[in-house]
N, CA, C and O atoms as CSV, one atom per row, in Angstrom:
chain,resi,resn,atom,element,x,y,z
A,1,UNK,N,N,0.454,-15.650,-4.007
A,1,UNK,CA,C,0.579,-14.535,-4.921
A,1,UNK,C,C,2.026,-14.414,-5.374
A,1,UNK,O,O,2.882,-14.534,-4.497
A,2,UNK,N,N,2.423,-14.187,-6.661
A,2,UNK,CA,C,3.755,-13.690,-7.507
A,2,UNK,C,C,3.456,-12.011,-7.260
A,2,UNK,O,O,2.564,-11.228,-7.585
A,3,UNK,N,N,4.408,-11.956,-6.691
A,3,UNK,CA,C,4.388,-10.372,-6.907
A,3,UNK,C,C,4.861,-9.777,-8.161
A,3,UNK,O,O,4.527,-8.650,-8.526
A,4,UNK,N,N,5.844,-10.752,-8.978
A,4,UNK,CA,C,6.050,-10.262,-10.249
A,4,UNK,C,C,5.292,-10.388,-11.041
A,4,UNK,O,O,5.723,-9.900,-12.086
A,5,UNK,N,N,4.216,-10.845,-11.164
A,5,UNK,CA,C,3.069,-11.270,-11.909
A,5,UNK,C,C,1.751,-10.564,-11.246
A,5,UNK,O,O,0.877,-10.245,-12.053
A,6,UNK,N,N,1.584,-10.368,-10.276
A,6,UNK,CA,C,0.032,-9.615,-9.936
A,6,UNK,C,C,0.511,-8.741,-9.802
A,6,UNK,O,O,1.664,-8.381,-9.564
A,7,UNK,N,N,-0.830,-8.104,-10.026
A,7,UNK,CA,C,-0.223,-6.416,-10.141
A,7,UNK,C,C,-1.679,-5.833,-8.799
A,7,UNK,O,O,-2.687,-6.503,-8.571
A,8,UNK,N,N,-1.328,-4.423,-8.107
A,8,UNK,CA,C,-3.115,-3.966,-7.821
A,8,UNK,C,C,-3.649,-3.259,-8.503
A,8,UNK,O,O,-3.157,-2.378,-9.207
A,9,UNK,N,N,-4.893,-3.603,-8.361
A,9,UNK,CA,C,-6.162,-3.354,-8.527
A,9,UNK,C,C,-6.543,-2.252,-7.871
A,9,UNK,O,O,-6.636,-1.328,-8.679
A,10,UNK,N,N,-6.851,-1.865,-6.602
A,10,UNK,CA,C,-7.287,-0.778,-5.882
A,10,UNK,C,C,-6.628,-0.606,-4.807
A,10,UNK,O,O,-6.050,-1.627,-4.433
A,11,UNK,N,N,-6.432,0.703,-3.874
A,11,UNK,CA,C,-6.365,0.711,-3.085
A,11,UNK,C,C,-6.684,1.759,-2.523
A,11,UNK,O,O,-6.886,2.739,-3.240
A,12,UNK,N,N,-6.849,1.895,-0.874
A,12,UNK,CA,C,-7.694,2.589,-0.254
A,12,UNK,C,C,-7.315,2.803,1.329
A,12,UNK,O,O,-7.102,1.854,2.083
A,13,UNK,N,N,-7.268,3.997,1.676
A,13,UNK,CA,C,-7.239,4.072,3.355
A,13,UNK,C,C,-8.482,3.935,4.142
A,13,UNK,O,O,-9.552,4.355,3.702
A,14,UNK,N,N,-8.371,3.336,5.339
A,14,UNK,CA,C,-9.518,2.938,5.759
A,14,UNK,C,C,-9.142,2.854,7.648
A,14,UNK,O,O,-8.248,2.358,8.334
A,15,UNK,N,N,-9.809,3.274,7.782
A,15,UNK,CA,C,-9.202,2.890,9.627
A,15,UNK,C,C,-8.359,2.606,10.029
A,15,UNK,O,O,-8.192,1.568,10.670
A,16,UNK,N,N,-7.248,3.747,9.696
A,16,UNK,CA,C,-5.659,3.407,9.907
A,16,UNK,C,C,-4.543,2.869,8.952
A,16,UNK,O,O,-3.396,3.224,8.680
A,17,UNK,N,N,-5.326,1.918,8.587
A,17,UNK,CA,C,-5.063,0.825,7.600
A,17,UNK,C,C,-5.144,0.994,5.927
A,17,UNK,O,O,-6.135,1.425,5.338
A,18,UNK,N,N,-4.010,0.604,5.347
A,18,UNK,CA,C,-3.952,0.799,3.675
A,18,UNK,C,C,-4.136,-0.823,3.146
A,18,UNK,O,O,-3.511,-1.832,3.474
A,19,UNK,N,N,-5.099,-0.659,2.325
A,19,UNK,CA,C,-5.587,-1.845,1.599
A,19,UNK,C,C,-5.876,-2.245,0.422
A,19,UNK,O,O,-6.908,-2.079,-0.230
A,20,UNK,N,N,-4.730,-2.889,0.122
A,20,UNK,CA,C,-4.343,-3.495,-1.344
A,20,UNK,C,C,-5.221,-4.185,-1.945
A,20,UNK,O,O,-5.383,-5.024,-1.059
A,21,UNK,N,N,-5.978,-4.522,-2.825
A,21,UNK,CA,C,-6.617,-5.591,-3.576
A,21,UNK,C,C,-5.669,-5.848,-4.946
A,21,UNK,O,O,-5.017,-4.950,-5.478
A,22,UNK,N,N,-5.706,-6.976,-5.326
A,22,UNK,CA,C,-4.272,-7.400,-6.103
A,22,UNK,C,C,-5.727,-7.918,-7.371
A,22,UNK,O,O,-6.947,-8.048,-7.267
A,23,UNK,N,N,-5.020,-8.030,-8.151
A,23,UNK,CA,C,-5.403,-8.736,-9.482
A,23,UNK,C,C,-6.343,-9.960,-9.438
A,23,UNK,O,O,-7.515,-10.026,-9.810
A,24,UNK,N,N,-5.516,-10.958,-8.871
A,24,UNK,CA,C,-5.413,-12.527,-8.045
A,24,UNK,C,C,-7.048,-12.698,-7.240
A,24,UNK,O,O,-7.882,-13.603,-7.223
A,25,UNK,N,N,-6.963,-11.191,-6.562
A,25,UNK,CA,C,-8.224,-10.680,-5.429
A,25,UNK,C,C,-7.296,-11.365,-4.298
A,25,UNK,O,O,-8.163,-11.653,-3.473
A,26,UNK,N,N,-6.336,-11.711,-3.862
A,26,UNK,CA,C,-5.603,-11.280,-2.780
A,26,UNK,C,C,-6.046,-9.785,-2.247
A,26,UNK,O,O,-6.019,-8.696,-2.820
A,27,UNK,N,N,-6.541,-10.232,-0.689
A,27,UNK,CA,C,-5.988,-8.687,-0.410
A,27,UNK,C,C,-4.768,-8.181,1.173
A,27,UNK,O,O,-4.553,-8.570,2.321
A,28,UNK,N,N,-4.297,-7.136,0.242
A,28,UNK,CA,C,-2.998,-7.105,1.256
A,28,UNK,C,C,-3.347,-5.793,2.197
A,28,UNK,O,O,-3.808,-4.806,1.623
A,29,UNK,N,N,-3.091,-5.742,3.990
A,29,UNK,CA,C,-3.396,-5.123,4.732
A,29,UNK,C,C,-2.386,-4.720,5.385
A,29,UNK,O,O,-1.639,-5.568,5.873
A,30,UNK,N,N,-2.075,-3.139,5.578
A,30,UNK,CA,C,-0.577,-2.768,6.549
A,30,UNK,C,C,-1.035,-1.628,7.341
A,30,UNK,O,O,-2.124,-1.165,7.001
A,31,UNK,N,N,-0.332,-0.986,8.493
A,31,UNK,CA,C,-0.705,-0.073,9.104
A,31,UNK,C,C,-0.344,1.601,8.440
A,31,UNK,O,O,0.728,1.943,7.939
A,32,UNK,N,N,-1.138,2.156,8.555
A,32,UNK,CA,C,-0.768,3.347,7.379
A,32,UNK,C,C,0.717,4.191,8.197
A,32,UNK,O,O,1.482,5.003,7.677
A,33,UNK,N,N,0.735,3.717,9.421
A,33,UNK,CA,C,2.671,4.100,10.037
A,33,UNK,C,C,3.081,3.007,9.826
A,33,UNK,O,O,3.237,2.199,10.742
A,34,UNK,N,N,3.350,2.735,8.553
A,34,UNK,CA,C,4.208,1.577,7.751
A,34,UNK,C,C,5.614,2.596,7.548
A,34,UNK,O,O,6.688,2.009,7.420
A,35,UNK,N,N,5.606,4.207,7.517
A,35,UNK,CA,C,7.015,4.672,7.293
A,35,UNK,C,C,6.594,5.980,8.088
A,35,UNK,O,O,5.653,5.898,8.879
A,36,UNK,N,N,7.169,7.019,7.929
A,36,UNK,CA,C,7.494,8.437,8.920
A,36,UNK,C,C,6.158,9.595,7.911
A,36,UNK,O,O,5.198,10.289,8.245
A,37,UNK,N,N,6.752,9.287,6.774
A,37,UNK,CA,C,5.603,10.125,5.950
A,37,UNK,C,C,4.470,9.984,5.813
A,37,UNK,O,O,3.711,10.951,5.746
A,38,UNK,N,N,3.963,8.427,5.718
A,38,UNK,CA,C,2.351,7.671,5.805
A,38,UNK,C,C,2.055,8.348,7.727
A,38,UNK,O,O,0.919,8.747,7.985
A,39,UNK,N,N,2.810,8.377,8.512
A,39,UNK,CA,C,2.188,8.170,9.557
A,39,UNK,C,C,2.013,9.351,10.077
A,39,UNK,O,O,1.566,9.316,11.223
A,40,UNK,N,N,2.262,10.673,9.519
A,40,UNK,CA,C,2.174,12.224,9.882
A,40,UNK,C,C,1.517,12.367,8.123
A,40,UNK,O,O,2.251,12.901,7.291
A,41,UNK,N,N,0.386,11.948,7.780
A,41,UNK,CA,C,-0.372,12.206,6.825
A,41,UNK,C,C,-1.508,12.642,7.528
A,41,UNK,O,O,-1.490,12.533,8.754
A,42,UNK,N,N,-2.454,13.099,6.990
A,42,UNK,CA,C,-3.452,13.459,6.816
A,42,UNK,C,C,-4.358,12.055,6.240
A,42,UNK,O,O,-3.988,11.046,5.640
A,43,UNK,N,N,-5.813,12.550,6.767
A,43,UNK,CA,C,-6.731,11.579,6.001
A,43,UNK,C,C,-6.996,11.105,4.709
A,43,UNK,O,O,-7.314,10.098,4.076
A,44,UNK,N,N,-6.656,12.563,4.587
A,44,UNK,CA,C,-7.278,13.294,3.069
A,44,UNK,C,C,-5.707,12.975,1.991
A,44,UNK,O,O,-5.970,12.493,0.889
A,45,UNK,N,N,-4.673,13.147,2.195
A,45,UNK,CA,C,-3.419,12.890,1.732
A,45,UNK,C,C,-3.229,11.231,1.664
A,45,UNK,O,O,-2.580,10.746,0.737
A,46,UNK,N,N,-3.916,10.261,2.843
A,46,UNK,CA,C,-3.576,8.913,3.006
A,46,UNK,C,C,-4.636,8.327,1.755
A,46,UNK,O,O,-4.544,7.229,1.206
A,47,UNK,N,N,-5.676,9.411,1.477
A,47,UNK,CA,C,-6.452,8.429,0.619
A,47,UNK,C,C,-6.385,8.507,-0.787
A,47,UNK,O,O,-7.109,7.856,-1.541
A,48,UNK,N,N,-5.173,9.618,-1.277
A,48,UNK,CA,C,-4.801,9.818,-2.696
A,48,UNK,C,C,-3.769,9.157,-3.140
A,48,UNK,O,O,-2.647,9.607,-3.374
A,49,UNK,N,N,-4.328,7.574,-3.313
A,49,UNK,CA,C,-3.124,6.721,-3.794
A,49,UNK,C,C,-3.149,6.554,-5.044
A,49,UNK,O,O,-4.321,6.533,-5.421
A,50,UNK,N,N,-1.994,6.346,-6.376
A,50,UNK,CA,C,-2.158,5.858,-7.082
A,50,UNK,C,C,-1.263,4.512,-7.498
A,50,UNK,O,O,-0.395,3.819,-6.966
A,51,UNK,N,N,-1.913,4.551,-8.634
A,51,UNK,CA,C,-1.309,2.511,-8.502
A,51,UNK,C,C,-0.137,2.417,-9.656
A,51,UNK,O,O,0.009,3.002,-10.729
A,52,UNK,N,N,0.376,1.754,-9.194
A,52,UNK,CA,C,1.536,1.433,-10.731
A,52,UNK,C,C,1.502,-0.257,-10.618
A,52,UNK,O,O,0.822,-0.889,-9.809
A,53,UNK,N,N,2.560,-0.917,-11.806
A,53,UNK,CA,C,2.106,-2.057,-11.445
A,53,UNK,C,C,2.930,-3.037,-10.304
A,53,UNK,O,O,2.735,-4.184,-9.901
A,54,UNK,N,N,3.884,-2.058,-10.015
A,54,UNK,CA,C,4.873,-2.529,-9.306
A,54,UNK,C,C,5.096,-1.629,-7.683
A,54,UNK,O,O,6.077,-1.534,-6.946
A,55,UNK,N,N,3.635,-1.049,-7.586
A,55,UNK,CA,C,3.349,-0.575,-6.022
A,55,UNK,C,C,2.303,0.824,-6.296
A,55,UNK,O,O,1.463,1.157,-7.131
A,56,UNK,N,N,2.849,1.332,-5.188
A,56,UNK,CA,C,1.604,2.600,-4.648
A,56,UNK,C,C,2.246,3.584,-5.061
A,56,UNK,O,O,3.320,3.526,-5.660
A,57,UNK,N,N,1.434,4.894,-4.677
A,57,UNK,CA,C,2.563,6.212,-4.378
A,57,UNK,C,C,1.207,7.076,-3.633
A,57,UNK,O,O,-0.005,6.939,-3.803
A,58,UNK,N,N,1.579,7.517,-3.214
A,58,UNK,CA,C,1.026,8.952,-2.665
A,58,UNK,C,C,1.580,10.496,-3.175
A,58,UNK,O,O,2.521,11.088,-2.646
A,59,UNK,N,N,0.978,10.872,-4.031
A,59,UNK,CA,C,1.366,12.125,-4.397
A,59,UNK,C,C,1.396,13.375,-3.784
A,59,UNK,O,O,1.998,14.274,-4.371
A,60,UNK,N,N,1.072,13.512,-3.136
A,60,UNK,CA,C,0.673,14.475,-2.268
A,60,UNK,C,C,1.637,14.796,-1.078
A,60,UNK,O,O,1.826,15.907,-0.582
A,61,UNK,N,N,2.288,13.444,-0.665
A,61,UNK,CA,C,3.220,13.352,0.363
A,61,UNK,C,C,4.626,12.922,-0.449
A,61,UNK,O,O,5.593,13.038,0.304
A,62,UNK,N,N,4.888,12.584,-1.426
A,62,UNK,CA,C,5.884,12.030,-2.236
A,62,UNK,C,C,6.592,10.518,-1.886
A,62,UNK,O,O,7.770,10.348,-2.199
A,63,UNK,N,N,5.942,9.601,-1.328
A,63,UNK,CA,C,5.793,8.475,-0.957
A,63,UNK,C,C,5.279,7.619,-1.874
A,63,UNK,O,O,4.196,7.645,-2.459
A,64,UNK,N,N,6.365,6.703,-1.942
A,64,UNK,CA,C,6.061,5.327,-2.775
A,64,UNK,C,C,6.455,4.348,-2.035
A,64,UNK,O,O,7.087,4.437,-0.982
A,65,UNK,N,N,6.009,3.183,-2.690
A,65,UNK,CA,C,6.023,1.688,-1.133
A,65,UNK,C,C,5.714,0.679,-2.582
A,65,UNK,O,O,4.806,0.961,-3.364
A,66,UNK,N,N,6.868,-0.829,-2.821
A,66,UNK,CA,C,6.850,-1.301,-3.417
A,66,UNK,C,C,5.599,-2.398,-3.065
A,66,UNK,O,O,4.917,-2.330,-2.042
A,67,UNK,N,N,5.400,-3.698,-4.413
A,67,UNK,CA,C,4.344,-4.470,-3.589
A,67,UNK,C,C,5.556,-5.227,-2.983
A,67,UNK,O,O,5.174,-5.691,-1.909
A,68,UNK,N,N,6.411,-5.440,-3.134
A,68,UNK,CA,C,7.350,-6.709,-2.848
A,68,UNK,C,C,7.611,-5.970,-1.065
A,68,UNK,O,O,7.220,-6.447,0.000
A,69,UNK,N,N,8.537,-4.463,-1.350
A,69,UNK,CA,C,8.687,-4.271,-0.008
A,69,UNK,C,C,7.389,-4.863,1.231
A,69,UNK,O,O,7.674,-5.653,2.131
A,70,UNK,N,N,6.009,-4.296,1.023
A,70,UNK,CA,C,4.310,-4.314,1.462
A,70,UNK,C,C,4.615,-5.392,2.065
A,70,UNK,O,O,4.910,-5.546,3.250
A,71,UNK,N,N,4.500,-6.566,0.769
A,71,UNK,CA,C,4.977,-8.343,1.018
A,71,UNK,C,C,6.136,-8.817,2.180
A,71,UNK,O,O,6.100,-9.805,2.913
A,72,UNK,N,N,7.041,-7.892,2.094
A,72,UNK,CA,C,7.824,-8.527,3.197
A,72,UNK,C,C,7.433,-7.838,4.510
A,72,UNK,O,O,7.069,-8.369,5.559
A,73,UNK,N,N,7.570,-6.695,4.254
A,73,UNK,CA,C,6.753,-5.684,5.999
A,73,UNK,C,C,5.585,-7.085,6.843
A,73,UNK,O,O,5.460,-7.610,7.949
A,74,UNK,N,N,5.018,-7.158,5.613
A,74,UNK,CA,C,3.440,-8.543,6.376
A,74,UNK,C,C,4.268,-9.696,6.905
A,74,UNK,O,O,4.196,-10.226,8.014
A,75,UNK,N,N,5.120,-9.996,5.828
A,75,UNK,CA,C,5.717,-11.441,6.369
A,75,UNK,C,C,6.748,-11.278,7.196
A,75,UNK,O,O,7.376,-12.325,7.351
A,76,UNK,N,N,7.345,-9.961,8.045
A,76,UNK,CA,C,7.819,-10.224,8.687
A,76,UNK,C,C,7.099,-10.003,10.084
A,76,UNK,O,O,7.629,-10.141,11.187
A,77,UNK,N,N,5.918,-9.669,9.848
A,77,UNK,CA,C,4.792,-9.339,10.888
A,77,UNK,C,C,4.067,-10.378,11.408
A,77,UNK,O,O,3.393,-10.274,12.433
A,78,UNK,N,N,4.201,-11.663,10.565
A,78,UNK,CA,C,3.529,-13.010,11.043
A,78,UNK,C,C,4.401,-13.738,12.061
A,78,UNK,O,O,4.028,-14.808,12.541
């Protein structure tokens, strides 16, 4: 995946976990205590994401998370 070139598609909280689907249909998986604000959310707050083409945000909590940052959090997790 180009992160400068795919953009997402959806995303969604799900059992802890925030889950990217990319353009490509890559899909990207992180723990929703990826930062201090995702991880003292609410259910209901973790699942009001919206998309831009260059990451997430959560409105509700005032949290944004790039795809590139996402991309490196994973790859430094492997």
């Amino acid at each position: 995946m180009n992160a400068l070139t795919d953009t997402p598609q959806s995303a969604r909280h799900q059992a802890g976990e925030i889950i990217v689907v990319m353009h490509s249909g890559e899909q990207l998986r992180f723990p929703a205590t990826i930062t201090p604000r995702l991880a003292s959310a609410t259910p209901a707050q973790l699942g009001e994401i919206t998309l831009s083409p260059f990451g997430l945000h959560w409105p509700q909590i005032d949290e944004d998370l790039s795809i590139r940052g996402i991309l490196a959090y994973i790859h430094l997790r492997e």
